[in-house]
N, C-alpha and C positions, 0 to 999 in steps of 0.2 A: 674397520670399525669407526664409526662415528664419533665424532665429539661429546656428542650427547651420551650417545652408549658409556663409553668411557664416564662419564662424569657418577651416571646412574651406577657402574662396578664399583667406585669411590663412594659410596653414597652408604653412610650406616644404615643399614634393614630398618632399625628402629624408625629412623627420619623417614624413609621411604612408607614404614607399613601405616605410619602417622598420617602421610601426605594419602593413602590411597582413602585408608578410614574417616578423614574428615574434609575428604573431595565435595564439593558439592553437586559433581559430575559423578556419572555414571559410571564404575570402572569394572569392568567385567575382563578377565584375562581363561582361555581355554588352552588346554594340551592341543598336541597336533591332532587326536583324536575329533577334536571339537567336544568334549568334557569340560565342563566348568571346572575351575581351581581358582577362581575369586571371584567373590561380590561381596562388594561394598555395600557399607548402610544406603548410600544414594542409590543404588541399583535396587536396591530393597525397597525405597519408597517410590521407585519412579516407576518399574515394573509389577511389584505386589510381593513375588514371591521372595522368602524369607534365605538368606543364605545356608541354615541349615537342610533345607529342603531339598533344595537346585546344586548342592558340590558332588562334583561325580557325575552330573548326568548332561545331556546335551543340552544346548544353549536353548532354552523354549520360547524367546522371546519374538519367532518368526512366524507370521501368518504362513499358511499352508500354500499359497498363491505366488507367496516371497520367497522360497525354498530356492528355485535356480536363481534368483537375482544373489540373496544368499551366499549360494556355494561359488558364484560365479566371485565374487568379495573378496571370498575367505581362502579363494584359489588364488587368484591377484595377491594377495598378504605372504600368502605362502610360498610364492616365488619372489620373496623379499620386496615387494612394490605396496609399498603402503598408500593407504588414503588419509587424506583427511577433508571436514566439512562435508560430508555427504547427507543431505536431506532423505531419510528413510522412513518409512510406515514401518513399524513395530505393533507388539500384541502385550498387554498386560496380562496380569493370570486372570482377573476377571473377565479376560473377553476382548475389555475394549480396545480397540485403534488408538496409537498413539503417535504423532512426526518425531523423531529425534535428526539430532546431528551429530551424525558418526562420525570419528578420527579412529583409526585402527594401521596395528603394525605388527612384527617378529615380537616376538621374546628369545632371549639365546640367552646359555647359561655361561659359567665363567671359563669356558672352554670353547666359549663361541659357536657352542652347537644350539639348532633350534631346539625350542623347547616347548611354544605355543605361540600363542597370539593375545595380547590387551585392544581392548575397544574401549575409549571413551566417549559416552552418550551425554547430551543435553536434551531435554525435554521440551520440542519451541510447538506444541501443539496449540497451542494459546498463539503465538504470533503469525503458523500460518493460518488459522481463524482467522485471523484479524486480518492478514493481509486480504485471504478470499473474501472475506464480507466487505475488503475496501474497492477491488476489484468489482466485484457485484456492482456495489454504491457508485462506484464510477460510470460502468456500463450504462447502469439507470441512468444517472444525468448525462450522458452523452444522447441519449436516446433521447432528452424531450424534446418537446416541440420550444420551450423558451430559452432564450439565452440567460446563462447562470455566469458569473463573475464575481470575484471578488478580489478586490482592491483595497491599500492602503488612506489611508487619509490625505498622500501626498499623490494619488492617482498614479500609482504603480501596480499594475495587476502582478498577483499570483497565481490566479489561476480563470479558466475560461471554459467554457465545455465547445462541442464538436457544434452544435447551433448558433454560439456566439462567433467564432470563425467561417460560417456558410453566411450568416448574414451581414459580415462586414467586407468577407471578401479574400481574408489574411488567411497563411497557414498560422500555426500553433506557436512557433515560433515566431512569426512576423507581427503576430498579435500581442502576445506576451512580452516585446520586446517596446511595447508603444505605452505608453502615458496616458492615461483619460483626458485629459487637457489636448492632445492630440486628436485626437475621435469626435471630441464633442465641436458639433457647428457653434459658430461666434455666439451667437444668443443664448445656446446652451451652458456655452462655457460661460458667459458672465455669471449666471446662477450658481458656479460649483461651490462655492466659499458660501452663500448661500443655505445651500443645499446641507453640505457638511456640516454648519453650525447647529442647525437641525436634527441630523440623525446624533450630532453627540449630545444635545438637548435631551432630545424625545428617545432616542433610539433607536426608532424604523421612520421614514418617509414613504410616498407616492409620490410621482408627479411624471411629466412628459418632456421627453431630451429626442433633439435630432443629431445624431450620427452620421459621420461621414465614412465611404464604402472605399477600398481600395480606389476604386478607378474616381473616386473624387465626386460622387454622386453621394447625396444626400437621404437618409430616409427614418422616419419619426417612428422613436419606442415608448412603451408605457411602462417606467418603470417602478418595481417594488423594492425598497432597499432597509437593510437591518445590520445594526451592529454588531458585530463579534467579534471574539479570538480565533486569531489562524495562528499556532506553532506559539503561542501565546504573547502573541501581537495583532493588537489591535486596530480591525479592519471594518472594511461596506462590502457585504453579502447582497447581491443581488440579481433580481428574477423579471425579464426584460418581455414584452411582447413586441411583436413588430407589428404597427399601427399604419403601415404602408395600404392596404387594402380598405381601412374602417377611414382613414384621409378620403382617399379616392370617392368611396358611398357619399359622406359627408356632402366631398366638395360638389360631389352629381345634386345630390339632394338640393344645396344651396343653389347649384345654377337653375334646376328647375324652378324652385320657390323665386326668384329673381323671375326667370324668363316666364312665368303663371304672371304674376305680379303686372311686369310689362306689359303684356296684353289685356292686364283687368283694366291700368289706365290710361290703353290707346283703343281701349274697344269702345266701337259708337255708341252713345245713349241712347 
């Protein structure tokens, strides 16, 4: 017997029925039958159904799909191997899909024989939302075509997408581990003080910055930058193009208009 066990045999019922009643966790305990014999007010509000309803009858809070993952759980509990933290899809009475985070174990009575199983649930359908819509959001900006970054005031990046690393050259790490003051060419960099006074002025800027590439090569971005909060610190959000290609036109277009020029004043009258 465990320490804990032991502690909970010492434990007045009262303290104990106290601690299941105003869990803010879900606490559902079943016979070895798999029979309900407790739900708590949390189980009551996180699943639907009302604890008079559901004593006595089997655990319904399992999608029809989740039945062998299920029994496969409550076979593992039942040979004394408990879990805990397991992210599971559940079923409310209404219907709907819900994630929880399952911890589950024996119950034994004071004679040390089984007697059921306790699950306690958490409700995190909301966080993984949120994490799948971060992942999405991530995917999205790894996929564009501009380079995204955002940086401190003191040119510490926190973060860079998959674009900003193809065009300078760096993995993820190599990149994130570099300074803006490193990246930016001489002429670039004299503007960043500049530049900064600026976006804390105004808020967002434009303007055009040459960056340097791993192998030490040079090549000109257009960029857009805006202030914000990251993790509630205060950063430059920014959406870069690479101007290496619109250079090129430019400088063809200027040699032409130069070498037209030349021949309009070496051509004979």
């Amino acid at each position: 017997m465990t320490s804990r066990e032991k502690m909970f045999k010492k434990t007045d019922p009262t303290i104990l029925n106290a601690l299941i009643e105003n869990s803010p966790m879900a606490i559902i305990m079943l016979d070895m039958s798999g029979k309900v014999i407790e739900w708590n007010p949390a189980a009551e509000h996180i699943f639907g159904w009302a604890k008079k309803e559901i004593m006595g009858k089997p655990n319904p809070i399992v999608p029809e799909d989740k039945q062998d993952e299920y029994l496969s759980l409550r076979g593992q509990v039942e040979e004394d191997k408990p879990y805990s933290g397991k992210n599971l899809l559940r079923k409310r009475k209404d219907g709907t899909l819900i994630y929880i985070n399952m911890s589950s174990a024996l119950l034994y009575d004071k004679k040390g024989s089984k007697i059921g199983l306790v699950g306690i649930a958490e409700d995190i359908t909301e966080s993984i939302k949120s994490n799948e819509n971060r992942r999405i959001f991530t995917e999205l900006i790894d996929t564009s075509p501009a380079s995204i970054t955002v940086h401190d005031f003191e040119g510490n990046f926190l973060y860079a997408n998959q674009k900003t690393f193809d065009l300078h050259g760096f993995t993820k790490e190599e990149f994130l581990s570099k300074n803006l003051h490193e990246i930016d060419a001489p002429a670039s960099k004299e503007l960043i003080a500049q530049r900064m006074k600026e976006l804390r002025e105004k808020g967002e800027a434009s303007f055009e910055v040459a960056h340097y590439r791993k192998d030490g090569t040079k090549f000109p971005l257009r960029v857009s930058a805006k202030t914000g909060l990251w993790n509630d610190r205060e950063v430059i959000m920014s959406i870069a193009s690479d101007m290496t290609e619109r250079k090129k036109a430019d400088e063809a277009l200027r040699e032409s208009w130069n070498f037209l020029e030349t021949i309009i004043e070496t051509a004979p009258t």
